[in-house]
RODO-2510 file (C-alpha; in nm, 4 decimals, decimal comma):
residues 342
     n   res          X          Y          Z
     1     x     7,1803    13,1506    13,1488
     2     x     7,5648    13,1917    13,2323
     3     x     7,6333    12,9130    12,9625
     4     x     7,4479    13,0961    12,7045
     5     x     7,6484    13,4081    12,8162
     6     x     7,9774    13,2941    12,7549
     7     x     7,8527    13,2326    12,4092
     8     x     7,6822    13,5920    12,3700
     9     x     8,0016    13,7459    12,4976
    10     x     8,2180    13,5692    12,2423
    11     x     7,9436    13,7267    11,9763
    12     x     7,9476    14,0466    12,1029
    13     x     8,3457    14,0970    12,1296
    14     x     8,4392    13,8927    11,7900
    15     x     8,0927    14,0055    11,5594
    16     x     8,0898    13,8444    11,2414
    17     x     8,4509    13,7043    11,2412
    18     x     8,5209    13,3600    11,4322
    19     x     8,2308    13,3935    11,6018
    20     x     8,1752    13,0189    11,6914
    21     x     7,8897    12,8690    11,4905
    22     x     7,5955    12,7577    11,6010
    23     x     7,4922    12,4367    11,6709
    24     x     7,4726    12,2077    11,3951
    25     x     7,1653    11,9536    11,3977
    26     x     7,3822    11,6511    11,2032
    27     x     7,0013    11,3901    11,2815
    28     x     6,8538    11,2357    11,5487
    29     x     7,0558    11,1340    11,8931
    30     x     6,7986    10,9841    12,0908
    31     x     6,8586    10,7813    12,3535
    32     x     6,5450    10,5024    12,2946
    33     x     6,5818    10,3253    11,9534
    34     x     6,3930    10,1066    11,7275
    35     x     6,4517     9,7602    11,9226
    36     x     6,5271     9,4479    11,7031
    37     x     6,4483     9,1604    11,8776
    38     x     6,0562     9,2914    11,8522
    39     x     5,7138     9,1561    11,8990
    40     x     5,4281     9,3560    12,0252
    41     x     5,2038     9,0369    12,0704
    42     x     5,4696     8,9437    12,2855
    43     x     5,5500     9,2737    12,4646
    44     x     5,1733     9,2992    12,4670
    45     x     5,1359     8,9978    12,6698
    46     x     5,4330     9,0824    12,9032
    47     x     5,2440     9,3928    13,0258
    48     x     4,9325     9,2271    13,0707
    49     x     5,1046     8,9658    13,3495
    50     x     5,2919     9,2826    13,5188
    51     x     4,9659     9,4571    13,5344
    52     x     4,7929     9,1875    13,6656
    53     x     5,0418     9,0518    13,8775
    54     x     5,0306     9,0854    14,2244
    55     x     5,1540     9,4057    14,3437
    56     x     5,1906     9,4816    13,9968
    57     x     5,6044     9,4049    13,8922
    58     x     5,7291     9,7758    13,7723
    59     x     6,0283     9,6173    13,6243
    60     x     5,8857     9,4834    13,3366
    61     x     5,6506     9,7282    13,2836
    62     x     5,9754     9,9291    13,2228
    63     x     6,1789     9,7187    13,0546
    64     x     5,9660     9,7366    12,7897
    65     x     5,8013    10,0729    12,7689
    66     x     6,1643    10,2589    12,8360
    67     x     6,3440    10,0373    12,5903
    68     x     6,1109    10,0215    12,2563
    69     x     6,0510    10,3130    12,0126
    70     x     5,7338    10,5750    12,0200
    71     x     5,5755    10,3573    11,6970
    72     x     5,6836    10,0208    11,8547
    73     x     5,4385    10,1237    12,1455
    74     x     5,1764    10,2390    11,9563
    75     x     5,1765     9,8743    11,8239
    76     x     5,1866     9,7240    12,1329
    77     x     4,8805     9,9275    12,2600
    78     x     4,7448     9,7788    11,9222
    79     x     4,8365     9,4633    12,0595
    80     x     4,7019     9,4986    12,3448
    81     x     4,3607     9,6484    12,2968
    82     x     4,3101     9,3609    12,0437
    83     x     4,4031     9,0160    12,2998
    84     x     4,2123     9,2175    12,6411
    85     x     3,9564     9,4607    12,4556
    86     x     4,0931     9,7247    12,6867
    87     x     4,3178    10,0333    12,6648
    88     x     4,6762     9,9899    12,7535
    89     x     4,6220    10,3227    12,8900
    90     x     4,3709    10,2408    13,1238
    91     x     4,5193     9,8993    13,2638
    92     x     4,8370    10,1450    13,3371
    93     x     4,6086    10,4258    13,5419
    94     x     4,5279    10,1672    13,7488
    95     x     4,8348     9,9789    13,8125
    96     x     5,0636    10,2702    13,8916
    97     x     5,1070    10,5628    14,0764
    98     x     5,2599    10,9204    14,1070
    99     x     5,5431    11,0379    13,8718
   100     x     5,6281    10,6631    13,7404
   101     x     5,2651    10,6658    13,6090
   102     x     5,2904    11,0085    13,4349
   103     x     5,6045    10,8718    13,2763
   104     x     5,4374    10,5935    13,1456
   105     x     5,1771    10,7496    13,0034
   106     x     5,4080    10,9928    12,8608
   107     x     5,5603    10,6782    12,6976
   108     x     5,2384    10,5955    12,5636
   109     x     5,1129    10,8628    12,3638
   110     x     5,2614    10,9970    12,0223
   111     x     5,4824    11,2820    11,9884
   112     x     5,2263    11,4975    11,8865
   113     x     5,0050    11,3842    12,1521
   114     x     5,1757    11,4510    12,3873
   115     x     5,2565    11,7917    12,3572
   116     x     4,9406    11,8750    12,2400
   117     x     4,8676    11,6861    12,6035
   118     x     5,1589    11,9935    12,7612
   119     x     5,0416    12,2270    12,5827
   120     x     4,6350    12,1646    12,7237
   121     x     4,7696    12,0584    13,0792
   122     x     4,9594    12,3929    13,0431
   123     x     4,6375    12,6162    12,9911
   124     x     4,3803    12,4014    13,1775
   125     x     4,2604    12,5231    13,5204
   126     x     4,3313    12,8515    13,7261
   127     x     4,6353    13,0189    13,5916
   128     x     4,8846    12,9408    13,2956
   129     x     5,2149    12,7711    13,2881
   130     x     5,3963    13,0179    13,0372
   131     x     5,6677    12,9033    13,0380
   132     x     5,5635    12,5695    12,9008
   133     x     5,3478    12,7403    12,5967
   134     x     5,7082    12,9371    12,5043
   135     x     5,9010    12,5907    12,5616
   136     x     5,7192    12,3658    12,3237
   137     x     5,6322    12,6791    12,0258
   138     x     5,9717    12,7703    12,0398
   139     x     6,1879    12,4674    12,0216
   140     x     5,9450    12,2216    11,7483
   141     x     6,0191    12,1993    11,4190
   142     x     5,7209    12,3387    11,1713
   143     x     5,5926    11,9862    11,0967
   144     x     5,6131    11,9059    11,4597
   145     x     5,3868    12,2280    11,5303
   146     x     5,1426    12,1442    11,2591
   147     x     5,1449    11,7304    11,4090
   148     x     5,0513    11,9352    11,7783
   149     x     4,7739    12,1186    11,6689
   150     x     4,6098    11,8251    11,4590
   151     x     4,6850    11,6802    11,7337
   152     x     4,5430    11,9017    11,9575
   153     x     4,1816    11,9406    11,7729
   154     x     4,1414    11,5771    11,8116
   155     x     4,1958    11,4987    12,1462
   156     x     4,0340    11,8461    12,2584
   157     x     3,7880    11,9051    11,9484
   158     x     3,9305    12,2947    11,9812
   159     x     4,1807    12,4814    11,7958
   160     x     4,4989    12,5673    11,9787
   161     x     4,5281    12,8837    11,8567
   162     x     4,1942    12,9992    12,0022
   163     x     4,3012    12,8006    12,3547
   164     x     4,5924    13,0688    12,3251
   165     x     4,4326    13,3281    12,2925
   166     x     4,2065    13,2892    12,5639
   167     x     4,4662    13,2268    12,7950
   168     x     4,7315    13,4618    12,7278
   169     x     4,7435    13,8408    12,5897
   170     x     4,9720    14,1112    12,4972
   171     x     5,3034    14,0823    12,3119
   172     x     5,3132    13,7463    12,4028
   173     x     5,0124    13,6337    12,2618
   174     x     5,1410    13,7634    11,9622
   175     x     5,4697    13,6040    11,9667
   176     x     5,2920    13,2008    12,0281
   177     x     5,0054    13,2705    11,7692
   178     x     5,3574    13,3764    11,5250
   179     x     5,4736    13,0454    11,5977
   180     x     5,1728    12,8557    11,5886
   181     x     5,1525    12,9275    11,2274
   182     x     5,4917    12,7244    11,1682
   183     x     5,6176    12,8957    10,8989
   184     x     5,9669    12,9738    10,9963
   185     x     6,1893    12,9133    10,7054
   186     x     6,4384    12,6012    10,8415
   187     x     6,7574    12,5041    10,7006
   188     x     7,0819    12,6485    10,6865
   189     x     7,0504    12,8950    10,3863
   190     x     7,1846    13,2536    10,5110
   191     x     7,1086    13,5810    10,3775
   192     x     7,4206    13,7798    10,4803
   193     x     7,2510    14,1204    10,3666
   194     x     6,9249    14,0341    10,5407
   195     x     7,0859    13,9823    10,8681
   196     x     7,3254    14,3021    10,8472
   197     x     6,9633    14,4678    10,8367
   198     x     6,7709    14,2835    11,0681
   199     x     7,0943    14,3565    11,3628
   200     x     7,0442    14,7102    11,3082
   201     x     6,6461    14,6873    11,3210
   202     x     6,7234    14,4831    11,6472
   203     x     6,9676    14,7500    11,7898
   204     x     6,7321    15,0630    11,6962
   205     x     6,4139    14,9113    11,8220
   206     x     6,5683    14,8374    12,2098
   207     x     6,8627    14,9015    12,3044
   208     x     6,9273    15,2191    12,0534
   209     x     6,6618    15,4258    12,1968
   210     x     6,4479    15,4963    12,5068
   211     x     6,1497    15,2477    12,4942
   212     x     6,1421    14,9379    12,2874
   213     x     5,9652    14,8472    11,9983
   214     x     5,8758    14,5220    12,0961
   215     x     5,6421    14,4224    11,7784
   216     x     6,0300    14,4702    11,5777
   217     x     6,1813    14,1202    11,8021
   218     x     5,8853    13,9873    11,7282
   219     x     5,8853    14,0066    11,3839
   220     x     6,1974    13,9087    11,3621
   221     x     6,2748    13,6082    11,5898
   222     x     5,9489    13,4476    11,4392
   223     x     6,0152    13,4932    11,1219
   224     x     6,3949    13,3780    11,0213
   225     x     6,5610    13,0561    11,0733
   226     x     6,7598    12,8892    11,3540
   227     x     7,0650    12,9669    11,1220
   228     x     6,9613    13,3199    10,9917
   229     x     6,9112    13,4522    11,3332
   230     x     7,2256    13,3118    11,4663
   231     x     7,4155    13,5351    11,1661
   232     x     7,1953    13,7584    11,2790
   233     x     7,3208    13,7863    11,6462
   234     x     7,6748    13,8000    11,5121
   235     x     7,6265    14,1083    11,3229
   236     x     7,4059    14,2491    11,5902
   237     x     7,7475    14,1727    11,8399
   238     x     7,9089    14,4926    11,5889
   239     x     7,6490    14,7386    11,7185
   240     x     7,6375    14,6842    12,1128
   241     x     7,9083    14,5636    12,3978
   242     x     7,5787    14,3499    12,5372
   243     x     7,5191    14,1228    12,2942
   244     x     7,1605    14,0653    12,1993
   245     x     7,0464    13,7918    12,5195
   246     x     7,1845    14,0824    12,7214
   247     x     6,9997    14,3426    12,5978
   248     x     6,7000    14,1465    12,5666
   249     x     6,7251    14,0612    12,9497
   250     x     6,7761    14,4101    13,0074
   251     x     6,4728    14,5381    12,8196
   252     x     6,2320    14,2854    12,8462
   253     x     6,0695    14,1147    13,1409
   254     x     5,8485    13,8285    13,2591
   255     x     5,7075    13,5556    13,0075
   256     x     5,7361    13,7698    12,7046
   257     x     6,1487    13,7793    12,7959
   258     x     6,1224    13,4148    12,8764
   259     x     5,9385    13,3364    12,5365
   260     x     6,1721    13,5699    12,3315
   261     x     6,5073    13,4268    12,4815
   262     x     6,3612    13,0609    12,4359
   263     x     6,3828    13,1609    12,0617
   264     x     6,7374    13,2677    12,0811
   265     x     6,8916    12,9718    12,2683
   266     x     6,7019    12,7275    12,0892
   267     x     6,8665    12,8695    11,7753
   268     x     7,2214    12,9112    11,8895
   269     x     7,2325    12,5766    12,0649
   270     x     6,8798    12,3629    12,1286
   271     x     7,0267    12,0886    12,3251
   272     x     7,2322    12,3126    12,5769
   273     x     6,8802    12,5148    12,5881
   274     x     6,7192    12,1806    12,7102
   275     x     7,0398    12,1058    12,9297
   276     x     6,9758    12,4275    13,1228
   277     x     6,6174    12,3851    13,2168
   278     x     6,6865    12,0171    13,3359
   279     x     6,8941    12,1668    13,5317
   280     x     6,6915    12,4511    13,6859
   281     x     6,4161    12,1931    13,6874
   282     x     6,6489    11,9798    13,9824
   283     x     6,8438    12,2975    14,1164
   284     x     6,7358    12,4104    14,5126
   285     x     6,4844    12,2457    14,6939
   286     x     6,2551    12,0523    14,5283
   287     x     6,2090    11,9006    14,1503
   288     x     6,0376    11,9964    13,9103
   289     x     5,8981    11,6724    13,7825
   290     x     5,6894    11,7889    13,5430
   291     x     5,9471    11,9663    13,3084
   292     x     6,1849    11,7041    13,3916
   293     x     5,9460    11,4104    13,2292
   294     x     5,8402    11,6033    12,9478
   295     x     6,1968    11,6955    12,8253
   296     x     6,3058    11,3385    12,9046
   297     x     6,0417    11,1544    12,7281
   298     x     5,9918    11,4416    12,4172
   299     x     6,3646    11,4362    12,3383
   300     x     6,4045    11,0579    12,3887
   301     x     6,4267    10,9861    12,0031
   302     x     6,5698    11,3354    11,9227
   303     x     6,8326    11,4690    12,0699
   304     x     6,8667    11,3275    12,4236
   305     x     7,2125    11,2332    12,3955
   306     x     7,3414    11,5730    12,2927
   307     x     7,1047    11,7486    12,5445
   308     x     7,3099    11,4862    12,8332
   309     x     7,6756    11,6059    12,6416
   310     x     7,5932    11,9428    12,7159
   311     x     7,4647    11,9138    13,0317
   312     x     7,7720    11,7414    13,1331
   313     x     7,9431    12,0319    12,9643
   314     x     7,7265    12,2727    13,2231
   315     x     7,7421    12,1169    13,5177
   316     x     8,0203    11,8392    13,6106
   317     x     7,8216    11,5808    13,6026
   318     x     7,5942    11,3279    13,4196
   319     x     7,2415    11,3553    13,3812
   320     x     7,2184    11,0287    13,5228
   321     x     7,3837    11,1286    13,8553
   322     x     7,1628    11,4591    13,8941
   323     x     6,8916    11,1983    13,8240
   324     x     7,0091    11,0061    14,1339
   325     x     7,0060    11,2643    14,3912
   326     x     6,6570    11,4247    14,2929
   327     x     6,4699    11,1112    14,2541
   328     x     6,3997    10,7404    14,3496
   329     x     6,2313    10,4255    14,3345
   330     x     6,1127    10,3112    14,0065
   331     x     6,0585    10,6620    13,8797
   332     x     6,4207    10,6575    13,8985
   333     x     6,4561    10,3526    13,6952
   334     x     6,2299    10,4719    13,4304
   335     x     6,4213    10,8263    13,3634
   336     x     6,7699    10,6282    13,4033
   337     x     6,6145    10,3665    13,1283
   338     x     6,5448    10,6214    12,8826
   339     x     6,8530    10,7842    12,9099
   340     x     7,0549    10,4926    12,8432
   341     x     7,3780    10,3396    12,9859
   342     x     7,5974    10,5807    13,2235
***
């Protein structure tokens, strides 16, 4: 959070005038790109001899998964299923292990898969990763959210928003079932009389008064664009010496906070959002693997590049190096291959 700060303080002190401007998506910056010299027959036959080779050779399994675009490998599982009359999938579950195999698999599925995979892994079992739910809702595009939950009713044959509901309640329940509708207006069209109103609506329903009126945030970080909200925050930096992240942190608590801020950061700067929980998913002992893969492998074709510019930015070092320290073997290799050359 103390990169996000320095931005919120700059808000807060300057308001509307050179307040620096949010981040501007200018297209994809993935990492993994469409590869040129391709041939899925041939990449499909490549697997099948590292699969079946003895000890099973990782390398190549890599070399190709790591290195060929999400709809290259969906025709080399075409490929494959075709010449062995067997999942890719399944020949891969069997061949490999631990976090290189969840990578892989990762690899495998579509975009919309595989967060519709998150999103279920998320909400299966005892308890409820929260934080994941808020992650995914708050940082897809409206076409990506719509892509999840087809998605989602497929591979599940249930609706995600009923999945929600039975999982989580409250405010926050409200504020994922607001974004599962994906209807946030995107773009970079600003209303400059519609954020003057929405900073005071903001200031009056927390920090203006005794008690917040949480369903007010609600409404209004679900409902605007990336862009509005940001002019938004800047006007909202007139009213209060906190800043809006600070008096949301001071207000709020728990998953609802976590969902809410997710919202904010995502629309002031969504790579540097990412860059921060890769690196609270290596910081102290212990990784977390999990968000580390899926932020990896979702952002691959997307924005992976900016999302390793700011995290350089954060921390002092490469994503690469971090990558070093808190892992190894070929589940190093595969995160190192999909974020490119150091």
């Amino acid at each position: 959070m103390a990169f996000f700060n320095s931005f919120f303080q700059k808000i807060s002190q300057d308001g509307s005038k050179g307040s620096p401007a949010p981040f501007q998506d200018a297209g994809p910056s993935g990492t993994v790109k469409f590869s040129q010299a391709f041939n899925a027959q041939n990449d499909a036959a490549v697997l099948k001899k590292a699969i079946e080779t003895k000890g099973v050779d990782e390398a190549a399994i890599i070399e190709v998964l790591a290195k060929r675009s999400n709809a290259q490998r969906q025709q080399i599982k075409a490929a494959y299923q075709q010449s062995t009359g067997k999942p890719l999938a399944d020949a891969l579950k069997k061949a490999l292990s631990s976090h290189l195999e969840d990578v892989v698999l990762a690899l495998l599925m579509t975009p919309s898969e595989y967060d519709a995979f998150e999103m279920r892994k998320a909400m299966k079992g005892l308890g409820t990763n929260e934080a994941v739910l808020s992650e995914i809702l708050g940082t897809r595009t409206n076409n990506e959210i719509k892509a999840m939950k087809n998605s989602f009713r497929e591979a599940y044959g249930e609706l995600l928003e009923e999945n929600i509901k039975s999982e989580v309640s409250g405010q926050l329940e409200t504020t994922l079932l607001a974004l599962c509708q994906a209807t946030r207006p995107e773009g970079y069209n600003i209303d400059d009389a519609l954020a003057h109103t929405d900073a005071k609506a903001l200031y009056e329903a927390g920090e203006h008064r005794i008690g917040t009126v949480v369903s007010v945030l609600i409404d209004v970080l679900t409902t605007r664009s990336d862009a509005q909200l940001v002019k938004t925050f800047q006007y909202y930096g007139q009213l209060s010496k906190k800043g809006f992240a600070k008096a949301l942190e001071s207000e709020l608590h728990g998953h609802l906070e976590d969902c809410l801020l997710t919202i904010v950061k995502s629309a002031w700067n969504k790579p540097a959002y990412f860059a921060e929980k890769l690196h609270l998913a290596m910081k102290g002992l212990g990784t977390d693997n999990d968000t580390l893969i899926r932020i990896i492998v979702s952002r691959s074709e997307i924005d992976l590049t900016k999302i390793m510019q700011e995290y350089s930015t954060m921390q002092g070092q490469s994503l690469q190096a971090a990558i070093q320290k808190e892992t190894k073997g070929d589940y190093q290799k595969i995160l190192l291959t999909i974020c490119g050359a150091h």
